[in-house]
C-alpha positions as CSV (number, residue, x, y, z in Angstrom):
1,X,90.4,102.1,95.3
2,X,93.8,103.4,95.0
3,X,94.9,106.9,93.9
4,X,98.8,107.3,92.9
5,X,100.5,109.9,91.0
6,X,103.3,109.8,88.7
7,X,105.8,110.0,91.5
8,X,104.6,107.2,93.3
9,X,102.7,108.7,96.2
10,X,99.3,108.5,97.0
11,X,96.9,106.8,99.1
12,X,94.7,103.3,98.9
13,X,91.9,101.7,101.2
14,X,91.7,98.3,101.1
15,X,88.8,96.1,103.0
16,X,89.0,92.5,102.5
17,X,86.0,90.6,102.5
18,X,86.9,88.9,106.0
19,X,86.3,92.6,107.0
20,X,82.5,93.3,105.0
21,X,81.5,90.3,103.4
22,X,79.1,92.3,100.6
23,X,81.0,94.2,98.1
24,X,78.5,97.3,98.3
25,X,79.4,97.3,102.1
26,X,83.0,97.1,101.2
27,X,82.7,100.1,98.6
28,X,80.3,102.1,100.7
29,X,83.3,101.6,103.5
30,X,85.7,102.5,101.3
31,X,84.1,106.0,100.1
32,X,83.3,107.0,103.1
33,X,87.0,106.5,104.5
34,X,88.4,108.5,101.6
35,X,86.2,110.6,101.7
36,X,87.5,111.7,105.3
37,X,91.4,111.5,104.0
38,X,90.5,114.3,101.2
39,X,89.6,117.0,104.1
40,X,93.3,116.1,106.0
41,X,97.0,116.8,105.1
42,X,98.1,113.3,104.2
43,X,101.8,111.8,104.3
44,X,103.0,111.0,100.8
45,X,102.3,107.4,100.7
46,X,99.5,105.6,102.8
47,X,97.5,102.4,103.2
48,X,94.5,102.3,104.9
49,X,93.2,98.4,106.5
50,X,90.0,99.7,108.0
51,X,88.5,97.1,110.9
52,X,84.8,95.7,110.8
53,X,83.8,98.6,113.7
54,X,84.2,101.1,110.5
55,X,80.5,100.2,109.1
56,X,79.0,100.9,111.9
57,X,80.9,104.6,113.1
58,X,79.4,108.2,111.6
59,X,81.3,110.1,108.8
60,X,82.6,113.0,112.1
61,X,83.9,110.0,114.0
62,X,86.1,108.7,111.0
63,X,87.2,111.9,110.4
64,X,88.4,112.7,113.6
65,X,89.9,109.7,114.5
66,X,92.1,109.3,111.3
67,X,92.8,113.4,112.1
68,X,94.0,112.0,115.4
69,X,95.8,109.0,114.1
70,X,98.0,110.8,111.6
71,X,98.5,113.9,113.6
């Protein structure tokens, strides 16, 4: 899923399918990672390549470590 404005910015997940193999895994992925990124103050332009570990980790955990990794 990608969300961009008119000026160009905004923000996109992408999993490959090397990452989650099922496409509800990869979408389930996917809305839980944006999820997170709509509670932080995000640059003007990002891409997010989530790793396999992502399935697996709570909705706090992603949260706080994406707070941590664009602090």
């Amino acid at each position: 899923m990608v969300i961009i404005s008119s000026e160009g910015r905004g923000h996109a997940v992408v999993i490959p399918k090397k990452v989650a193999r099922l496409s509800v895994t990869r979408h389930k992925i996917k809305r839980r990672v944006l999820s997170a990124l709509r509670t932080l103050q995000l640059p003007s332009s990002l891409i997010l390549f989530p790793k396999t570990s992502v399935s697996s980790v709570s909705y706090k955990d992603i949260q706080s470590e994406l707070k941590k990794l664009l602090s």
